[in-house]
C-alpha atoms as a printed R data frame, in Angstrom:
    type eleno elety resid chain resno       x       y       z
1   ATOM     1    CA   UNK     A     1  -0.160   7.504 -13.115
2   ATOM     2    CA   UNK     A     2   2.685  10.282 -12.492
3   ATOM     3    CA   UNK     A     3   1.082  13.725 -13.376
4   ATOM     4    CA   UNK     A     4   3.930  16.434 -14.090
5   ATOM     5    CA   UNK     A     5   3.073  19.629 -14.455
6   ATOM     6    CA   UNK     A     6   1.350  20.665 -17.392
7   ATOM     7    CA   UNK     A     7   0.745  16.777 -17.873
8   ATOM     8    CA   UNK     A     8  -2.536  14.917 -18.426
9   ATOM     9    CA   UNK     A     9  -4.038  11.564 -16.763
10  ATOM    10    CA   UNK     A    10  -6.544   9.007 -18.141
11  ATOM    11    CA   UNK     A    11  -7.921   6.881 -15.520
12  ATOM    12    CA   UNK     A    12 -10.097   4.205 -16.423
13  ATOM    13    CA   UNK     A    13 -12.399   3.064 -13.561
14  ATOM    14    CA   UNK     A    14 -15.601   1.754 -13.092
15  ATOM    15    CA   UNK     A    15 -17.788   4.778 -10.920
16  ATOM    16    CA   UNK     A    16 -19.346   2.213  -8.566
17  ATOM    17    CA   UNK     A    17 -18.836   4.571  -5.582
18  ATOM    18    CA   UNK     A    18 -16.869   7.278  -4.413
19  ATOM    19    CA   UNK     A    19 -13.316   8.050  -5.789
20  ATOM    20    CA   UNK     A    20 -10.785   9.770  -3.817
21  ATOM    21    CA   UNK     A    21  -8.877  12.005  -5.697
22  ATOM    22    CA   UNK     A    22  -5.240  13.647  -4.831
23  ATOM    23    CA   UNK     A    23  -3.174  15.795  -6.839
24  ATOM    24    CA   UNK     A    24   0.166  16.838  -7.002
25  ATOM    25    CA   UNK     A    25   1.197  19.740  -4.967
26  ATOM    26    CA   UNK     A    26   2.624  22.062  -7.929
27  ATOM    27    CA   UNK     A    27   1.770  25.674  -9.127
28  ATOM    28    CA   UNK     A    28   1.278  23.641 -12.386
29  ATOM    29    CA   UNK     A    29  -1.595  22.434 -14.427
30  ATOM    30    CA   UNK     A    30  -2.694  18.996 -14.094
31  ATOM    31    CA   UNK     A    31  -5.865  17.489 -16.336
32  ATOM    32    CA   UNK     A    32  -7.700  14.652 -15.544
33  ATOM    33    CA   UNK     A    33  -9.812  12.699 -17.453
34  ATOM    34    CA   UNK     A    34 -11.860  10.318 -16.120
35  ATOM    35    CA   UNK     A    35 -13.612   7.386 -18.641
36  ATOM    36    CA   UNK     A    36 -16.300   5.362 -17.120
37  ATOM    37    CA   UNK     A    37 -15.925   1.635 -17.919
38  ATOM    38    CA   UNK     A    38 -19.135   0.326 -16.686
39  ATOM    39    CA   UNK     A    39 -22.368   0.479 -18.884
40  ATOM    40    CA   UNK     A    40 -23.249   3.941 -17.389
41  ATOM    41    CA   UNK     A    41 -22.624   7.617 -19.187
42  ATOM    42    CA   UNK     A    42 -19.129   8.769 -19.770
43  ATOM    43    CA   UNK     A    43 -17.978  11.227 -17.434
44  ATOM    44    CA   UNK     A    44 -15.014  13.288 -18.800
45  ATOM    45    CA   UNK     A    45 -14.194  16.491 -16.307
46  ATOM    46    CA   UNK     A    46 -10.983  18.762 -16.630
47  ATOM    47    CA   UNK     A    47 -10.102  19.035 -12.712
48  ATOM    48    CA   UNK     A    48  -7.677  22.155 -12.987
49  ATOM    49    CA   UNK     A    49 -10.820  24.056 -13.881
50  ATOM    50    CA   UNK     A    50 -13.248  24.261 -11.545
51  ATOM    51    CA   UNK     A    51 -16.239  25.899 -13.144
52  ATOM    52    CA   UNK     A    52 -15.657  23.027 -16.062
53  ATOM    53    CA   UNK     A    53 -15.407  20.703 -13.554
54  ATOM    54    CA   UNK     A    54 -18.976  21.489 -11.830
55  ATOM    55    CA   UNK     A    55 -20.464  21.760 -15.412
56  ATOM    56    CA   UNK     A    56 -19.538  18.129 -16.310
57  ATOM    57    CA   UNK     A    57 -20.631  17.269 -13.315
58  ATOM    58    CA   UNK     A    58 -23.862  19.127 -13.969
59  ATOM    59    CA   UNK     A    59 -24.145  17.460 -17.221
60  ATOM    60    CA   UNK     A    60 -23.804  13.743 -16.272
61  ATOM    61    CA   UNK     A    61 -26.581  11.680 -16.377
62  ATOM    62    CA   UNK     A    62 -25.000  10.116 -13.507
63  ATOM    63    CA   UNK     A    63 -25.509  11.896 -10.052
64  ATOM    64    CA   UNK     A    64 -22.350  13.002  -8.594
65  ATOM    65    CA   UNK     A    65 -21.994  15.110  -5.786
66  ATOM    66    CA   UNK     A    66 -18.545  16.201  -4.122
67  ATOM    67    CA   UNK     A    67 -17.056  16.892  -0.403
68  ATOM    68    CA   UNK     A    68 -14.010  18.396   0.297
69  ATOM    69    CA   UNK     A    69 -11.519  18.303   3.007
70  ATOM    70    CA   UNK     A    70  -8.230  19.995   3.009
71  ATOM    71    CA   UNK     A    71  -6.349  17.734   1.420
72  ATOM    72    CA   UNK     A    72  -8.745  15.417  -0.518
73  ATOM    73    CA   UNK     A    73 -11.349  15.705  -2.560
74  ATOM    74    CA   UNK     A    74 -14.632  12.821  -2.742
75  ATOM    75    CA   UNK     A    75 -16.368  12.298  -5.489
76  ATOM    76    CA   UNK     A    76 -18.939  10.115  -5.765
77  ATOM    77    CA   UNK     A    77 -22.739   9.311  -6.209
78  ATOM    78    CA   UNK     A    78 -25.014  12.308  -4.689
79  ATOM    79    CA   UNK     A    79 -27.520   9.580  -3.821
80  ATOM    80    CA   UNK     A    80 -24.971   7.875  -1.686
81  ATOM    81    CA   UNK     A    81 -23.938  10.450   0.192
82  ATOM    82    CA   UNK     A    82 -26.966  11.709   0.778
83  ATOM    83    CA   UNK     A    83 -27.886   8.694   2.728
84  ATOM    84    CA   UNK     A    84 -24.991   9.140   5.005
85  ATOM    85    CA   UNK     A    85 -23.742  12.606   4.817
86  ATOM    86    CA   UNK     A    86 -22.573  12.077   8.709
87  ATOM    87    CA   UNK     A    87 -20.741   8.729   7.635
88  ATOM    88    CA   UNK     A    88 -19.149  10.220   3.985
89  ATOM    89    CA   UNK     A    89 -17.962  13.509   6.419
90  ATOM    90    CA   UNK     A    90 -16.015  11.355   8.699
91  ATOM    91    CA   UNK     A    91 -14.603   8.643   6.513
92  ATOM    92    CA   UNK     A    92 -13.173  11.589   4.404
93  ATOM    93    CA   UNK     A    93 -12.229  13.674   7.673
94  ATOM    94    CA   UNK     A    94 -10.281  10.614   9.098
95  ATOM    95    CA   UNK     A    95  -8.783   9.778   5.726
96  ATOM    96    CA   UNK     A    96  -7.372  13.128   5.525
97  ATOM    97    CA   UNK     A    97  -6.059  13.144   8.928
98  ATOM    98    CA   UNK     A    98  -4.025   9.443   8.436
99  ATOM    99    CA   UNK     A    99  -3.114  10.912   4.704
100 ATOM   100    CA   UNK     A   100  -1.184  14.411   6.941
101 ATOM   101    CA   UNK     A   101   0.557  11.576   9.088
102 ATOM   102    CA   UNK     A   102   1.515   9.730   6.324
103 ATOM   103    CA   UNK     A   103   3.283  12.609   5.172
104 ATOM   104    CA   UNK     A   104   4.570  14.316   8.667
105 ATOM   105    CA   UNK     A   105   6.306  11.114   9.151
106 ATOM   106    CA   UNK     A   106   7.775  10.745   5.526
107 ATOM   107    CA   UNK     A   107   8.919  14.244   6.362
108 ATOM   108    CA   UNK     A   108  11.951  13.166   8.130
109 ATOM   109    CA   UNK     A   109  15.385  13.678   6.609
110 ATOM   110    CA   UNK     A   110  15.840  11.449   3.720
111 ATOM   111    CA   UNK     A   111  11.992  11.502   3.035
112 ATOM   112    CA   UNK     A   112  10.399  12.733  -0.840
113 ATOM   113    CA   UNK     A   113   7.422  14.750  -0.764
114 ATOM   114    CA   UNK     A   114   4.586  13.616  -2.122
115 ATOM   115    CA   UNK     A   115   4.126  13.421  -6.015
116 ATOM   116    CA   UNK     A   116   1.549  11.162  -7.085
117 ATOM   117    CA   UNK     A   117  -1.724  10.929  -8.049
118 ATOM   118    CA   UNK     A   118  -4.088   8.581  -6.516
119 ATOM   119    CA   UNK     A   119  -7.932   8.051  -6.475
120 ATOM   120    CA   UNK     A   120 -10.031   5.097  -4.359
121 ATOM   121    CA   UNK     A   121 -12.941   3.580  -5.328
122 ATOM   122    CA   UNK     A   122 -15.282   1.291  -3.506
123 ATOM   123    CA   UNK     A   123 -16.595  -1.369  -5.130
124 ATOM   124    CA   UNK     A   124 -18.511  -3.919  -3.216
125 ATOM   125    CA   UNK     A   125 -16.348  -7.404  -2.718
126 ATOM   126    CA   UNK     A   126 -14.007  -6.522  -5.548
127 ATOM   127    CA   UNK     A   127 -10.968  -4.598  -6.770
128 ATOM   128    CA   UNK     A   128 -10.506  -1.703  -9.501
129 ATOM   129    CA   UNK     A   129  -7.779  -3.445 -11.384
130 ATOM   130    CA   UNK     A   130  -9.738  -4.636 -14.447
131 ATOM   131    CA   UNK     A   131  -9.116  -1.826 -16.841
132 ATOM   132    CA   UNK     A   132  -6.867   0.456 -14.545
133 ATOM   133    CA   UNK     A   133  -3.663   0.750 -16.457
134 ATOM   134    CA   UNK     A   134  -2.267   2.087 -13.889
135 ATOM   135    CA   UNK     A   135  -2.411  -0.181 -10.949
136 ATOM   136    CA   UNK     A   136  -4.544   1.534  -8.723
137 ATOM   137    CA   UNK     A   137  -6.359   1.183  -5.410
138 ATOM   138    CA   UNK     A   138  -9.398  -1.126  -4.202
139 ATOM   139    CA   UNK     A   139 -12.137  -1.686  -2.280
140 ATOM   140    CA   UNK     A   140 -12.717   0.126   0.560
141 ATOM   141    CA   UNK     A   141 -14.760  -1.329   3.759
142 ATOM   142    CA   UNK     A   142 -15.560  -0.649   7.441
143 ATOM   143    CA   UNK     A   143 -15.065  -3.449  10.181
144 ATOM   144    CA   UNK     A   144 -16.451  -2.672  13.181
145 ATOM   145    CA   UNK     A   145 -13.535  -4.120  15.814
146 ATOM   146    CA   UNK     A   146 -11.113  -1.925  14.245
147 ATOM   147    CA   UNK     A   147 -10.740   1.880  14.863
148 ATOM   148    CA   UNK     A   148  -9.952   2.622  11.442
149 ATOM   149    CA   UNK     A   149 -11.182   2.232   8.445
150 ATOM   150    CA   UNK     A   150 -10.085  -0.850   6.464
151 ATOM   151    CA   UNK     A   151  -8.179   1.724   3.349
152 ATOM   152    CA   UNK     A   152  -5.096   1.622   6.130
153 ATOM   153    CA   UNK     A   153  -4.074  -1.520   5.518
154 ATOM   154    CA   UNK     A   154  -6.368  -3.959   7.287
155 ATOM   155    CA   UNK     A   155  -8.633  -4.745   4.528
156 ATOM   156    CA   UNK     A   156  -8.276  -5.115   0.847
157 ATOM   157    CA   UNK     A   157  -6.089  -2.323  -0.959
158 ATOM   158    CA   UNK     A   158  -7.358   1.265   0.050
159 ATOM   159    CA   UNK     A   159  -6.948   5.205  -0.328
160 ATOM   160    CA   UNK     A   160  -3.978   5.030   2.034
161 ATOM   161    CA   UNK     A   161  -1.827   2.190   0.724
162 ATOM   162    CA   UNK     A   162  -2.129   4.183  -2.694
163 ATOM   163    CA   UNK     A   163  -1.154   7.445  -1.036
164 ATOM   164    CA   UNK     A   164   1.744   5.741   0.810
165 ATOM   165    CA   UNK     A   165   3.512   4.824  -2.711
166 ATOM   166    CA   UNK     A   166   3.642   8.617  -3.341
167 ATOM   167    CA   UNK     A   167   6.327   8.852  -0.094
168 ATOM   168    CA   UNK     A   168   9.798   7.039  -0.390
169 ATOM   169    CA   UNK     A   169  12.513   6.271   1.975
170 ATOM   170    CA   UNK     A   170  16.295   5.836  -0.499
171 ATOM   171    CA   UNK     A   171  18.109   5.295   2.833
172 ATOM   172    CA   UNK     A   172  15.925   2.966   3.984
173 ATOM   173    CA   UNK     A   173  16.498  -0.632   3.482
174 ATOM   174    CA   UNK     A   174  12.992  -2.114   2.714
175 ATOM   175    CA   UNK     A   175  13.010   1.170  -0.547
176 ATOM   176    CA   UNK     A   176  13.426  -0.536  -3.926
177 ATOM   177    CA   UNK     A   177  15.188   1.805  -6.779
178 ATOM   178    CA   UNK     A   178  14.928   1.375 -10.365
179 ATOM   179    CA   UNK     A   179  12.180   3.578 -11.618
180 ATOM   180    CA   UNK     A   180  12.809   6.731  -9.553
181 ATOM   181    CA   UNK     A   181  11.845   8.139  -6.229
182 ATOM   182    CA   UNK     A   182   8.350   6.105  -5.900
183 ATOM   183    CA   UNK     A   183   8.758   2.983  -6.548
184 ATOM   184    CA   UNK     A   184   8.269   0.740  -3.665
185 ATOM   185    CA   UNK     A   185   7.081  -2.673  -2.734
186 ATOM   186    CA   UNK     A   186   3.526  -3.339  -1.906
187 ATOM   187    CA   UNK     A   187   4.643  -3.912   1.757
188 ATOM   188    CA   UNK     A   188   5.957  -0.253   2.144
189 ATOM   189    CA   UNK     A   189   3.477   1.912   1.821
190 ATOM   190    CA   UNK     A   190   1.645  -0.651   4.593
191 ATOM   191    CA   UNK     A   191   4.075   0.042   7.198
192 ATOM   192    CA   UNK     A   192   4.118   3.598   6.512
193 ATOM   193    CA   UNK     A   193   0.301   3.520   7.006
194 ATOM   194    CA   UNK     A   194   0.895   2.049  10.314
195 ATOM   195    CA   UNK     A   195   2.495   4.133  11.466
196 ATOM   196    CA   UNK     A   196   0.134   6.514  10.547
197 ATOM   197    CA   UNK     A   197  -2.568   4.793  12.404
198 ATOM   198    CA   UNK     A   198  -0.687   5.298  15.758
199 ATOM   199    CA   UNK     A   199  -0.002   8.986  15.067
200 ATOM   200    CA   UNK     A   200  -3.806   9.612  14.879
201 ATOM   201    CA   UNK     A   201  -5.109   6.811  17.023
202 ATOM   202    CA   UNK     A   202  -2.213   6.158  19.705
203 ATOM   203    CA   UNK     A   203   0.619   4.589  19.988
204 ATOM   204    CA   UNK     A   204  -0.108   0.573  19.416
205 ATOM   205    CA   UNK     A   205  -3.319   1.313  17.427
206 ATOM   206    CA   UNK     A   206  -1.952  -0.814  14.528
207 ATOM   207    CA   UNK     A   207  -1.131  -3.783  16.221
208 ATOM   208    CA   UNK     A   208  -5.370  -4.422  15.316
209 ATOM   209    CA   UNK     A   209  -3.834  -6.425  12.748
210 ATOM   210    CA   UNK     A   210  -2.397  -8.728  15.238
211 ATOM   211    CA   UNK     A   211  -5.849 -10.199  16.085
212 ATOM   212    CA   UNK     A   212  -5.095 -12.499  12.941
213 ATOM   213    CA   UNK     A   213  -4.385 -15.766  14.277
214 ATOM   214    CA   UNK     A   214  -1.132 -17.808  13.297
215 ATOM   215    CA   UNK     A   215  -3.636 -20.191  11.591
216 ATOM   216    CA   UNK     A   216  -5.600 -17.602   9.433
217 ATOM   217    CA   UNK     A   217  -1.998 -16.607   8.423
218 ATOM   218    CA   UNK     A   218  -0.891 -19.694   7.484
219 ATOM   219    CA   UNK     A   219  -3.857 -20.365   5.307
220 ATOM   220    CA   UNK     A   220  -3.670 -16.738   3.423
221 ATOM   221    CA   UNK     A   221  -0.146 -17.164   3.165
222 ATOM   222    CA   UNK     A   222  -0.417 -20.711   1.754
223 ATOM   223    CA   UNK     A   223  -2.695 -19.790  -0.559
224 ATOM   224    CA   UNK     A   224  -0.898 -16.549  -1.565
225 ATOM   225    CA   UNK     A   225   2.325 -18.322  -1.839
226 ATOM   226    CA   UNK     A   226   2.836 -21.851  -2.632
227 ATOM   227    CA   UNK     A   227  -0.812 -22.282  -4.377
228 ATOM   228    CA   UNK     A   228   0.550 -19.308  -7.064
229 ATOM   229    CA   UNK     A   229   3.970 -20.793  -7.093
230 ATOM   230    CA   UNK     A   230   2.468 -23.920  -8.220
231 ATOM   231    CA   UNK     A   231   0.095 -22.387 -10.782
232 ATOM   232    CA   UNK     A   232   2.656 -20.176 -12.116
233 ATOM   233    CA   UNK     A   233   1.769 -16.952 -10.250
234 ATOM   234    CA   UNK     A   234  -1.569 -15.011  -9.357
235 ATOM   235    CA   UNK     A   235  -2.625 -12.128  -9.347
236 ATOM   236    CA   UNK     A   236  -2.068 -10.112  -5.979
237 ATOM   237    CA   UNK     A   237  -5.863  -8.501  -5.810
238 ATOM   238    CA   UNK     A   238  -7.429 -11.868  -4.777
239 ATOM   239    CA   UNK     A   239  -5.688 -11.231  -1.442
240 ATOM   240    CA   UNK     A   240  -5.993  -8.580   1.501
241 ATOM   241    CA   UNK     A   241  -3.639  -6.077   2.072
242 ATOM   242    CA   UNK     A   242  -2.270  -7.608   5.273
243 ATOM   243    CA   UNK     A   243  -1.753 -10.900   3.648
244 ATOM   244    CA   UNK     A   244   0.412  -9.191   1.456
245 ATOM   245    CA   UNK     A   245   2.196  -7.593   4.217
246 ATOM   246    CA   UNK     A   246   2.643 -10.878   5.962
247 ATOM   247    CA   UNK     A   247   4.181 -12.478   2.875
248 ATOM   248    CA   UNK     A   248   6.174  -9.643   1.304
249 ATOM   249    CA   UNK     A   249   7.780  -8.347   4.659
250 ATOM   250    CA   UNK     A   250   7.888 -10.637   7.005
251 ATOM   251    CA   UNK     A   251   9.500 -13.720   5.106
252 ATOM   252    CA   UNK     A   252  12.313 -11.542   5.164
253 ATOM   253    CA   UNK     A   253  12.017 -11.383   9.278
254 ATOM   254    CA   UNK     A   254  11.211 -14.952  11.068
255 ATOM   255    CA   UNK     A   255  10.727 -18.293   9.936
256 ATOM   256    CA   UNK     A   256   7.614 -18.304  11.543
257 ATOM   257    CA   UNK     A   257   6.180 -15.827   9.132
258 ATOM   258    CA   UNK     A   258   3.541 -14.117  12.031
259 ATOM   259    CA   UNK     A   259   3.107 -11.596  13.754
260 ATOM   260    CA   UNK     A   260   6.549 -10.848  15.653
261 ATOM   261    CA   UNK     A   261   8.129 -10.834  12.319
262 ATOM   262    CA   UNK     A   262   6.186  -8.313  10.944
263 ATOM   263    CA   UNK     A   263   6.480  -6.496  13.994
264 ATOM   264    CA   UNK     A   264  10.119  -6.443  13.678
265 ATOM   265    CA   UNK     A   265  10.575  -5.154  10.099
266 ATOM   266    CA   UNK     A   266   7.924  -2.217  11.723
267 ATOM   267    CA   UNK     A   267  10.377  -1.166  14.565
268 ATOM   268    CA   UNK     A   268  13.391  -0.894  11.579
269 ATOM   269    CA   UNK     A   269  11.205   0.638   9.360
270 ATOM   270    CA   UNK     A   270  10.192   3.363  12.639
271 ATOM   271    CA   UNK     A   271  13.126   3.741  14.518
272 ATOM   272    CA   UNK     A   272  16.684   5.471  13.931
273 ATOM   273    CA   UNK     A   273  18.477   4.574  10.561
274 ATOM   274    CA   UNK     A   274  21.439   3.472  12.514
275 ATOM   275    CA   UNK     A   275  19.394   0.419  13.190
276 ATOM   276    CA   UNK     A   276  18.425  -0.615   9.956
277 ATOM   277    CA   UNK     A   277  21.785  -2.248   8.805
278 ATOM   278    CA   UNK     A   278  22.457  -4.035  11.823
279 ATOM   279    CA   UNK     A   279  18.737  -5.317  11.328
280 ATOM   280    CA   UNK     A   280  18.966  -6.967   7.753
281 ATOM   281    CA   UNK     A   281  22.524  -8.523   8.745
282 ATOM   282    CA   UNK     A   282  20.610 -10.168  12.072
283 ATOM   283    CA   UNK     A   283  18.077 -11.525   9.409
284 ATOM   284    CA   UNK     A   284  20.007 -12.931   7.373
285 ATOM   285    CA   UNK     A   285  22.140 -14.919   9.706
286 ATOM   286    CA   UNK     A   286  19.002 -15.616  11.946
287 ATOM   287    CA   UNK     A   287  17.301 -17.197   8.860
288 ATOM   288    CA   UNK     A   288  20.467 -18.972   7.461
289 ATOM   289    CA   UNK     A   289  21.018 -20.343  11.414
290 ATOM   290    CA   UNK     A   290  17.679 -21.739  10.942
291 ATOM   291    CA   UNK     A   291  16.764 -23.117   7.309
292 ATOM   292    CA   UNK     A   292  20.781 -24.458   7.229
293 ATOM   293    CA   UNK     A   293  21.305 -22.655   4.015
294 ATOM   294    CA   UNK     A   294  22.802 -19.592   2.778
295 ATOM   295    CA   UNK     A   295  20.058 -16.973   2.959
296 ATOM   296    CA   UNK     A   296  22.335 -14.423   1.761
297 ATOM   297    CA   UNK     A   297  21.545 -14.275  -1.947
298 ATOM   298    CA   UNK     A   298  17.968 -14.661  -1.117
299 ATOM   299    CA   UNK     A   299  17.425 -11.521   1.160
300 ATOM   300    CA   UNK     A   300  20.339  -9.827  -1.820
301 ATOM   301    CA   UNK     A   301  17.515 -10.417  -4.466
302 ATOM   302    CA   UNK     A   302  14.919  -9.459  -2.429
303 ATOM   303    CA   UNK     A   303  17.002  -6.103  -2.173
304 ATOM   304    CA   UNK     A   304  17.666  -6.310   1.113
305 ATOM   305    CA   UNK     A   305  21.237  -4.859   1.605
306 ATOM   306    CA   UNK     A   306  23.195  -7.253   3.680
307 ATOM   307    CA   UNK     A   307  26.290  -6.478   4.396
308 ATOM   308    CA   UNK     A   308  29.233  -7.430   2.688
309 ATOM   309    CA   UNK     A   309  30.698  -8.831   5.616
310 ATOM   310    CA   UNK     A   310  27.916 -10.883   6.577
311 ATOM   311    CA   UNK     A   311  27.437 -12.298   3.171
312 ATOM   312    CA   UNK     A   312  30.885 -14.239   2.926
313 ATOM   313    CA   UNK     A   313  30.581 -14.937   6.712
314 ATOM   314    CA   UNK     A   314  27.114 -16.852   5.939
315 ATOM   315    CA   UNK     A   315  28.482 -17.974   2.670
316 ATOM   316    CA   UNK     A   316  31.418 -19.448   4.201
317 ATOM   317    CA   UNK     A   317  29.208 -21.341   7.398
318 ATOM   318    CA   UNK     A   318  26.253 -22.740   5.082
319 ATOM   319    CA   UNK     A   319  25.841 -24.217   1.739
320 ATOM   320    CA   UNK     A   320  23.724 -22.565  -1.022
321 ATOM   321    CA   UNK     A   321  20.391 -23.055  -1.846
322 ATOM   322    CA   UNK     A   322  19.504 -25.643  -4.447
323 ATOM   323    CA   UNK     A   323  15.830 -24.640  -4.914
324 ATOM   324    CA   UNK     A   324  12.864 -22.032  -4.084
325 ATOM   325    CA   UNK     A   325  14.274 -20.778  -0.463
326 ATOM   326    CA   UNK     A   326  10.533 -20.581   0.024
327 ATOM   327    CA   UNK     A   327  10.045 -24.476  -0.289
328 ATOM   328    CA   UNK     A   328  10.161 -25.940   3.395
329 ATOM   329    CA   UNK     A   329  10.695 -22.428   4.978
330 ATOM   330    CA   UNK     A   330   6.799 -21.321   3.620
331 ATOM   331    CA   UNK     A   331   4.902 -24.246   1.882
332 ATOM   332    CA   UNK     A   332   4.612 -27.253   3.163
């Protein structure tokens, strides 16, 4: 959901927990409306008011209490937070301090600011997407190894992959166009919250992901890939965000499909834009060198801008595909 000035939102979404909600930084009106789809009270609140807002709020039969921070706002069941108030304070301190890195780094030359509207909602072992039309965020949960919280992009879609789609990178390689300035690929906004991790927890901090062994990889990426394939396709939510990342970014980066091949699309995606060509031309002739094939019209329709030059080189050297690229190179 894009919310313009003097524009209005429905969001349909089940009020199992708390809901993170962002909004566009204009000197504009923006209305939300929020519909509970679970068998509890509608809740209906116009958020650019906020006595109306606290009167709705007042008026549910559903107990909602909200915390602030500077740049988000938590709604969610008073009886919740009230068990935790410690807990709710810090998971929506830390949030906001990954969400002003997010944006810091999307602040470099070439880098929209953000524009979106996003809201997270936790509900226990499950996703938001039944009844969202608009494609929202997930579950939210805490793992205790990691020094994050899990809405980075360690654990099923979160508050911070959402936010990440409201940034966008035209000159960068992995950015998708077609439907203006926000729409990227579900792998994107992952990176981006990488490197968010590392501003606020050190440099390295994301490489927590790489405890996933080759093996757990294979078995996600198995299942995400050649199991849908099969079946006709599936539906992305059944999966965790970094299975996602390890199937939508890296199959672009090493036939091996782990860990150093995400790790490479990260330094491209971090480092100076003079690198970025030079890295998609190395991946395509690394991955045509080692499937025999030309990978050139693959990476093309993945929208990764290979260079002319490298295209009729690798077109010239190897034959084209006759199938799925990903048959042999991903499923077994």
């Amino acid at each position: 959901v894009v919310l313009e000035s003097d524009g209005q939102g429905v969001l349909n979404a089940p009020m199992g927990g708390p809901i993170f909600l962002m909004t566009k930084a204009d000197t504009g009106t923006v209305t939300i409306t929020l519909h509970n789809v679970l068998p509890q009270p509608h809740f209906e609140a116009g958020v650019d008011d906020d006595a109306a807002f606290a009167s709705e709020l007042a008026a549910s039969t559903v107990p909602f209490a909200i915390m602030e921070e500077t740049d988000i706002l938590l709604l969610g069941h008073a009886a919740e937070i009230a068990a935790s108030p410690d807990g709710f304070e810090e998971v929506v301190t830390t949030l906001g301090d990954l969400w002003r890195a997010e944006k810091a780094f999307s602040s470099e030359p070439g880098w929209s600011a953000p524009h979106m509207f996003f809201f997270d909602l936790r509900v226990e072992g499950g996703g938001a997407h039944s009844g969202n039309p608009a494609y929202l965020s997930h579950a939210w949960e805490i793992r205790a190894t990691d020094p994050f919280w899990q809405t980075s992009f360690l654990g099923k879609w979160g508050f911070l992959h959402e936010a990440g789609h409201s940034f966008s990178n035209p000159g960068n390689p992995f950015f998708i166009s077609g439907s203006g300035t926000y729409t990227w690929r579900e792998g994107e906004p992952n990176l981006l919250n990488m490197a968010a991790v590392d501003a606020v927890f050190g440099d390295g901090s994301h490489e927590a992901w790489s405890g996933f062994s080759d093996a757990e990889r294979q078995t996600t990426r198995e299942a995400f890939v050649c199991d849908c394939l099969t079946a006709g396709g599936c539906d992305p939510t059944d999966f965790g965000t970094h299975q996602v990342v390890d199937f939508a970014m890296a199959i672009a980066d090493d036939p091996a499909i782990g860990w150093d091949g995400l790790a490479g699309v990260y330094a491209a995606f971090t480092t100076s834009p003079d690198n970025w060509q030079d890295h998609i031309d190395d991946l395509a002739q690394v991955l045509s060198d080692e499937t025999g094939q030309d990978f050139g019209p693959y990476m093309v329709a993945y929208q990764l801008p290979v260079s002319s030059s490298v295209l009729t080189a690798i077109d010239a050297a190897y034959p084209d595909w006759t199938g799925d690229p990903l048959a042999g190179l991903v499923c077994p």
